[in-house]
N, C-alpha and C positions, 0 to 999 in steps of 0.2 A: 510701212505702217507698223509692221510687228516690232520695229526696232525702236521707233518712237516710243512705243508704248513701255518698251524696255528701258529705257532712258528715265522714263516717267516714275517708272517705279522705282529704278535703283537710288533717284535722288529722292522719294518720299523715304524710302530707306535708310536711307544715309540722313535725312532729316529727323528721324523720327530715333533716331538711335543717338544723335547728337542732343537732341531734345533729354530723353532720359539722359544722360550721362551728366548734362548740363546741369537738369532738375535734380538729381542723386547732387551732385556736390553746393547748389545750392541749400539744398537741404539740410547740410550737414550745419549750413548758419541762421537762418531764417526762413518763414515762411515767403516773404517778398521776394527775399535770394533766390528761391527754387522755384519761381516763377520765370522772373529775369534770366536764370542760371536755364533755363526751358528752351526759351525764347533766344538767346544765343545761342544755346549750342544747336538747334534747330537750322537758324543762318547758316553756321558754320557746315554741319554737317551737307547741307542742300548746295554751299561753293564746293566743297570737298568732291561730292559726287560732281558737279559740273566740270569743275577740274581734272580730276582723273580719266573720266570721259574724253576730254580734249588731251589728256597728254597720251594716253594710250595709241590714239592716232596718231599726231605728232613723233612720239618714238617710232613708231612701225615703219611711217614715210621718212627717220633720222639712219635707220637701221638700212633702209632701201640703198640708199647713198653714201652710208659709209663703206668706203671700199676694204675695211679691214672683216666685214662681216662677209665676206665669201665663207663658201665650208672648206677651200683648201685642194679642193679638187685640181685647179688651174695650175698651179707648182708642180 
């Protein structure tokens, strides 16, 4: 459960930082742009987090299997 709820948050985080970033450069052109500019980088940030998530496992079980990732001891 604790790890869910970690999940939860790093992608409101990553949502909410994409949002600002978005809103900041929409702004730079209009008030509707930094709304829009909100509202995408929002999406974006919220794949970002779900992505990272998933690749961070992915490499870990990449790393398990590569046989070049021994520490060298076996030689």
């Amino acid at each position: 459960m604790k790890e869910r709820i970690k999940a939860v948050l790093l992608r409101a985080r990553y949502a909410a930082i994409g949002a600002a970033v978005g809103a900041a450069i929409g702004g730079l052109f209009s008030r509707n742009a930094a709304s829009t500019g909100g509202a995408i980088g929002g999406l974006v940030g919220a794949t970002v987090a779900d992505t990272r998530g998933t690749l961070e496992g992915t490499l870990e079980d990449l790393g398990e299997l590569d046989p070049r990732s021994t520490d060298g001891s076996e030689e």
